[in-house]
N, C-alpha and C positions, 0 to 999 in steps of 0.2 A: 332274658331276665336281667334287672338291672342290679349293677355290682354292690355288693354289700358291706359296710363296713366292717374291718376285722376287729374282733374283741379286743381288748383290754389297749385300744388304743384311745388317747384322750388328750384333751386340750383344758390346759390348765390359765385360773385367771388369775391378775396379779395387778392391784391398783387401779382396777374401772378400766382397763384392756383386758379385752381377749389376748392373752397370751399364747400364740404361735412357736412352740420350740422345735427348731429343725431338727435338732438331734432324735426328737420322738416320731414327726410326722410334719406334714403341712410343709415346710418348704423341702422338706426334703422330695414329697412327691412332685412338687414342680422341679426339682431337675433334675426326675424321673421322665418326668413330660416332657421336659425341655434340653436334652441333652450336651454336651459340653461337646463331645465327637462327632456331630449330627454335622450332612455334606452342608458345603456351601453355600449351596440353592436351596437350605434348609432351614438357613441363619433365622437369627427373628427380625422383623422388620425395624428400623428404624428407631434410635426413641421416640421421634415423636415429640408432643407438648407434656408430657407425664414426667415426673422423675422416674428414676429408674435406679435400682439397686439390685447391683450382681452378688447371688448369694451362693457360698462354697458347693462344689456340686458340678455346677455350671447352668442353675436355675437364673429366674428373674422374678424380682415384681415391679410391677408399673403403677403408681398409684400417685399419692402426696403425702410426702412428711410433714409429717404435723408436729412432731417434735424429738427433740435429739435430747439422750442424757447424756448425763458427763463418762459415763463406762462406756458410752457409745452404742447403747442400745437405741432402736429407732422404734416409733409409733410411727405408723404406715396405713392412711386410708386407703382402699383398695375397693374397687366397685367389684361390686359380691355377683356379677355377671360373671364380668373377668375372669373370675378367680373361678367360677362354676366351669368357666372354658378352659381353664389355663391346666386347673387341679382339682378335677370334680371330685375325688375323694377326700384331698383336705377339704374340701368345700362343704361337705357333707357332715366331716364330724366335724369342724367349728358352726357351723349353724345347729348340729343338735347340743353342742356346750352353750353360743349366745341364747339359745331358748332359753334354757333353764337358768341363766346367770339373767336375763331381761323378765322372767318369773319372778325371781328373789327382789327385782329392782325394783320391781310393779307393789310385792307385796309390801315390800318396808314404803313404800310411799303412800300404798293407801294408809298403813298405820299414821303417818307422821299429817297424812292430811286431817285424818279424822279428830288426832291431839291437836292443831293448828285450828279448827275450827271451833272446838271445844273451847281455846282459850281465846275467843275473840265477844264482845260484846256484840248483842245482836243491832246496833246501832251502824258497827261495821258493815255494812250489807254489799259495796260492790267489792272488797274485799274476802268476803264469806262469799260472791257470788262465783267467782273466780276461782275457789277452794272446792266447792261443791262440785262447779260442772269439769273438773279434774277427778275427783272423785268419783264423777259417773264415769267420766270415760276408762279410768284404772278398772273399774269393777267389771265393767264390758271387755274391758282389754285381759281381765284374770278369766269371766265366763268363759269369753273362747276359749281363751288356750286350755282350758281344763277340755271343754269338750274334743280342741284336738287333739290332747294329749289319749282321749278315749277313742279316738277315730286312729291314733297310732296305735294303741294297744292292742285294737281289732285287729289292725290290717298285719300286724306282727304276726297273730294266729295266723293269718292265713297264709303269709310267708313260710312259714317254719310248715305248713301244712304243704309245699309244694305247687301252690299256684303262684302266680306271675302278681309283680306286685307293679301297679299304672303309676308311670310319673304322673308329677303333678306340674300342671303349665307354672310358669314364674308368680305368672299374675294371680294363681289362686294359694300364693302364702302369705298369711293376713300376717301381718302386723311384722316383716323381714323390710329391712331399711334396704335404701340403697347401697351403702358403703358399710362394709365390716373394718376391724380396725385389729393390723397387727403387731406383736411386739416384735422386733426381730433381734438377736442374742448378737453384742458385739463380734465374738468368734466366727458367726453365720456372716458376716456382712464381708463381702468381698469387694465392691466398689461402690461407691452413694454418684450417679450423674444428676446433678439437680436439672432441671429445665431451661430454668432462668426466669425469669419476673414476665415475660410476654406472655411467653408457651402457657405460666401458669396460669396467666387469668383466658385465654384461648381454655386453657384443661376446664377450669371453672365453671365458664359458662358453656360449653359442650355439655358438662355433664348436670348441670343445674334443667338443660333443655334435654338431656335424656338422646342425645343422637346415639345414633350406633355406633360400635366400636372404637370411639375414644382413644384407646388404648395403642391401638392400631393406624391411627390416621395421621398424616402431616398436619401442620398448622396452617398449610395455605388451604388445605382440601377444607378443614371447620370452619375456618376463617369464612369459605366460600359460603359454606351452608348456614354459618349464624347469621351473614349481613343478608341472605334472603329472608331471614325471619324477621329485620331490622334491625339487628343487633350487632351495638359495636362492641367487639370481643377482648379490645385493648380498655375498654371500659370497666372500672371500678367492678367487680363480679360480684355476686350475691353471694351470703353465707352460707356453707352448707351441713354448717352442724348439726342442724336436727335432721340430714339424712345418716346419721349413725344412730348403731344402736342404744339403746340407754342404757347410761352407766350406773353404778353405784357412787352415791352421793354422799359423802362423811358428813360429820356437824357442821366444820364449815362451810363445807360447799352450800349446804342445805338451809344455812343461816343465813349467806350472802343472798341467792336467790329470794328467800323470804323477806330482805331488807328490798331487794329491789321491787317484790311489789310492793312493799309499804309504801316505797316511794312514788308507784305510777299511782296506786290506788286507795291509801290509806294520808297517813300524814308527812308530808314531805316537809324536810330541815334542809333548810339551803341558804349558803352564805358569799358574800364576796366582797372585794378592796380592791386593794393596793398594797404592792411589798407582803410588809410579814402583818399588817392591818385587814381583818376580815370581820363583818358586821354580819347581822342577819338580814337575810334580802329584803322582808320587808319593813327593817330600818334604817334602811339603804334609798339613798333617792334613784329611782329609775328611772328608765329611758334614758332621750340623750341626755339630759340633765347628769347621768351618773360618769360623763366623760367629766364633769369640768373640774376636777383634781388631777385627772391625766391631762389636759391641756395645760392647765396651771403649771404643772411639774414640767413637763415642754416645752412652755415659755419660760423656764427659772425660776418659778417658784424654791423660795426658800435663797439659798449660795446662788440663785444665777443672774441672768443680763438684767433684772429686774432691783441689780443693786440691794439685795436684802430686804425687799420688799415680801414679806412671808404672804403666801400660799390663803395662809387664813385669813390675813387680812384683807386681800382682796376679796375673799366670798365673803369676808364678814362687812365689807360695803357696802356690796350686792344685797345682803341681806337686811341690811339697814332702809333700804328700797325699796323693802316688799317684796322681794326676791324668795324662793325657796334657799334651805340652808342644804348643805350635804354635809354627811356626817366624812372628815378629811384626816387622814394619816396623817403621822408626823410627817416632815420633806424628809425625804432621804440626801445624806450630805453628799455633795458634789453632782447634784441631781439626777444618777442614776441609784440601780440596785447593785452593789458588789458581787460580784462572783462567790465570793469570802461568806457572806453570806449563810447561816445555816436555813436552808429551805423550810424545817421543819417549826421553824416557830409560827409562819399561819395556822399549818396543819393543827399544834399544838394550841394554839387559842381557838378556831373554832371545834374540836373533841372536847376541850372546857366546856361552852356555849349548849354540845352537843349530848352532853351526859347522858339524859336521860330519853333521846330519844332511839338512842343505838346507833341509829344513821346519818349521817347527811352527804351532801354535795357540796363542794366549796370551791370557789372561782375568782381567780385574781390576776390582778394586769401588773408584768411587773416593767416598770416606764425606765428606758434608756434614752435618758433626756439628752445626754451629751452628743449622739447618732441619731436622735430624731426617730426613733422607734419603739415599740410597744412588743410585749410578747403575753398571754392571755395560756393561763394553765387551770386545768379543771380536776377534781377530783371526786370520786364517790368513794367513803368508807365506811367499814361497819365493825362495831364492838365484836367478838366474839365471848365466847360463854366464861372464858380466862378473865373478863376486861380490858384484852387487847384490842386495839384500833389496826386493821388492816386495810390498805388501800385498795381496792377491788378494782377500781376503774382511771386511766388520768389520762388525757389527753392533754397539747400542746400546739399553739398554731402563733405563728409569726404574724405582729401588724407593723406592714412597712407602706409606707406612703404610696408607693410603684403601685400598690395592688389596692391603691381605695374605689372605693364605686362610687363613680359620680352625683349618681343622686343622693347618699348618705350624705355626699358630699355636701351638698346644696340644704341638704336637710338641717342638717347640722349651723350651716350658718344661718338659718331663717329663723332658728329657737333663740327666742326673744331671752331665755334667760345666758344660753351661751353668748349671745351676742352682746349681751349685758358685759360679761367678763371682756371680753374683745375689744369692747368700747374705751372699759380703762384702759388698758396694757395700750391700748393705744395713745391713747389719753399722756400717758407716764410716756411715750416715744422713744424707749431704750428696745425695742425688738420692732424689727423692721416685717415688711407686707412677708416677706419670700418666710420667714420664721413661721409668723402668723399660720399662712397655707398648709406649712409644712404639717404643723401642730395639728390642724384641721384634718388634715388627709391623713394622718396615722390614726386620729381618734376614729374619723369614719372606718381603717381598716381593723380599730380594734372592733367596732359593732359589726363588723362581717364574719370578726374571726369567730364572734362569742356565738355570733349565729350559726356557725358553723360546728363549734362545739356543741349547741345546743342538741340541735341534731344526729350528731353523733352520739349525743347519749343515749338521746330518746330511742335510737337505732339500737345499742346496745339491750339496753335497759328490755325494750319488745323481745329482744330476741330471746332473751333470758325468761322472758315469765311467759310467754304461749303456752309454752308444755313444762310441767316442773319438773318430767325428768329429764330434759335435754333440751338443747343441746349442753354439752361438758364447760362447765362454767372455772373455769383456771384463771389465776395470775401467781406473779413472782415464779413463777418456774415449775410451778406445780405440774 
């Protein structure tokens, strides 16, 4: 007969974690399992590629910290296998607590889709589309679990009736993620061994392909078995937030997510420049055309070798030509951006810009003319229901001439309007051929970097609206 759980024992939740307190249960029974006096030849194996945290007792767990608070409590993924081997009875009542904590999550989301589609104009449609077939799938996701909430309640009778109650294979609990998620109480935490940056992306993509024992194995022995499947294990690893379970989502959380599909599917607000100068993208000239103020500024535009020859005036020659205009910052003095600096006045001009759409994306090169290089910062932010502006998303990618791509390269000088500019400055013979390149080759590294960030959003941005209750959408430390 299989073991049962004892009464009045429970797993409390606290901030969109399953809450695991040792004092009550759950680690305490792993080092029940795991004993502190246990021989030798009894030890536990190895860490491994997992982090590992020694919890008081003389327990463990193996899993990945996902995040540290300042009292030093830990959020801890842990594959709900693992944990089934390691602690089958904490295993048992935190899966009957994530049930019913992933119930309550289900419910408030179908209410917030149904308000969400209610206030959309039916003109919306791939955004209503997306709302809906959410919708269905919550509704399917509440049917079961009602019926196996009745398939429990039977099999209870028959429990308490004296018959033998059948496990159930792993593979027939519908809708139990991969990875549960625990809090562990500063006092419980006896040592944190992180892994290190290899082992973790080896731990990553082990358990993104689901091998066995993870927990258990060297990193040369996975190492072995992911490059048979073709995979390089040092390689950037896949996300694996939506193999947890779903959390509960506050207003914010629930407002950020809802900006980002506006932004894959509805109406996207996007801006960018130079310095603390951000336009909107489509009064912004694009393509390569949109380098030729960063090259300007790289050849001295404005204070530099260019003898005071302002920035404007050269594209306003160009323009006199027939040329396209580009909409051009001020030069910043000494032709770089100061440290000094306050960042936030692009942000603050495009939140102006962006009043009334809630959202946007803003992206800016900021030119370090004096070192011949470029740095390219991105942000996504969204209003909350206060009227605050919070940054949800930024990335940051260096362009330095070392890392330009040769054909942007070539690209870049065959555009008749850039080579227009090129023509003067040469013309004018105060910046020499070796400048000229230079200029060239940061510009091409900033169109690599921006494509690189593009990317990276589009990456984010997906990963966030597949499912709208997960994966755990955080920033700032949340």
């Amino acid at each position: 007969m299989q073991r049962r759980v004892p009464a009045g024992r429970r797993v409390s939740s606290c901030g969109g974690a399953i809450v695991v307190f040792v004092v009550v249960m759950g680690l305490a029974a792993l080092a029940q399992a795991q004993p502190a006096d246990r021989k030798k030849s009894e030890k536990s194996p190895p860490q491994g590629v997992t982090d590992l945290i020694l919890v008081a007792g003389g327990g463990e767990i193996r899993g990945a910290v996902v995040k540290r608070f300042p009292d030093g409590s830990l959020d801890v993924a842990v594959q709900r296998d693992w944990l089934e081997t390691s602690a089958p009875e904490a295993a048992e009542v935190l899966g009957a607590e994530e049930r019913r904590q992933t119930k309550a999550v289900m419910e408030a989301l179908a209410k917030r889709l149904v308000a969400a589609i209610a206030a959309l104009p039916e003109s919306r449609t791939r955004t209503i589309g997306l709302l809906r077939r959410e919708a269905d799938r919550v509704d399917d996701w509440l049917a079961a679990a009602e019926q196996a909430a009745d398939r429990e309640a039977a099999q209870q009778g028959v429990d308490e009736g004296g018959a033998d109650r059948p496990i159930r294979p792993r593979a027939a609990r519908r809708g139990e993620s991969q990875f549960t998620l625990l809090r562990i109480a500063p006092k419980r935490v006896t040592k944190v061994q992180p892994s290190g940056q290899n082992a973790q992306r080896i731990a990553r993509w082990a358990w993104s392909e689901r091998l066995e024992n993870v927990e258990g194995r060297s990193a040369a022995d996975l190492t072995k078995e992911l490059k048979g499947r073709g995979i390089d294990p040092l390689s950037p690893p896949p996300g694996l937030g939506d193999r947890l379970p779903p959390l509960p989502q506050d207003d914010r959380e629930w407002a950020a997510r809802m900006a980002l599909v506006e932004d894959a599917l509805g109406d996207a607000v996007a801006f960018q420049g130079f310095g603390d100068t951000v336009v909107k993208a489509g009064e912004a000239e694009g393509g390569l055309a949109g380098l030729l103020p960063q090259l300007g500024q790289l050849l001295g535009g404005g204070n530099g070798a260019l003898g005071g020859l302002g920035l404007d005036e050269i594209l306003g020659g160009l323009k006199g030509r027939g040329l396209p205009g580009v909409a051009i910052p001020p030069p910043t003095p000494g032709g770089a951006n100061p440290a000094a600096r306050p960042a936030e006045k692009w942000l603050a001009s495009a939140r102006a810009q962006a009043a009334d759409g809630g959202h946007y994306r803003a992206t800016r090169v900021n030119v370090d003319a004096a070192n011949g290089r470029a740095e390219v910062e991105s942000v996504f932010e969204v209003r909350m229901a206060d009227g605050s502006w919070e940054t949800i998303w930024r990335e940051v990618r260096a362009a330095d001439a070392a890392r330009a791509n040769e054909a942007v390269v070539e690209r870049i000088t065959a555009d008749e309007r850039i080579s227009g500019l090129l023509q003067t400055i040469r013309g004018i013979g105060l910046v020499d051929e070796a400048s000229i390149m230079q200029a060239i080759r940061v510009g091409a590294a900033t169109s690599t970097a921006q494509g690189e960030i593009d990317t990276a959003f589009n990456d984010y941005r997906s990963r966030h609206i597949q499912r709208l209750d997960g994966p755990p959408l955080r920033w700032d430390g949340r």
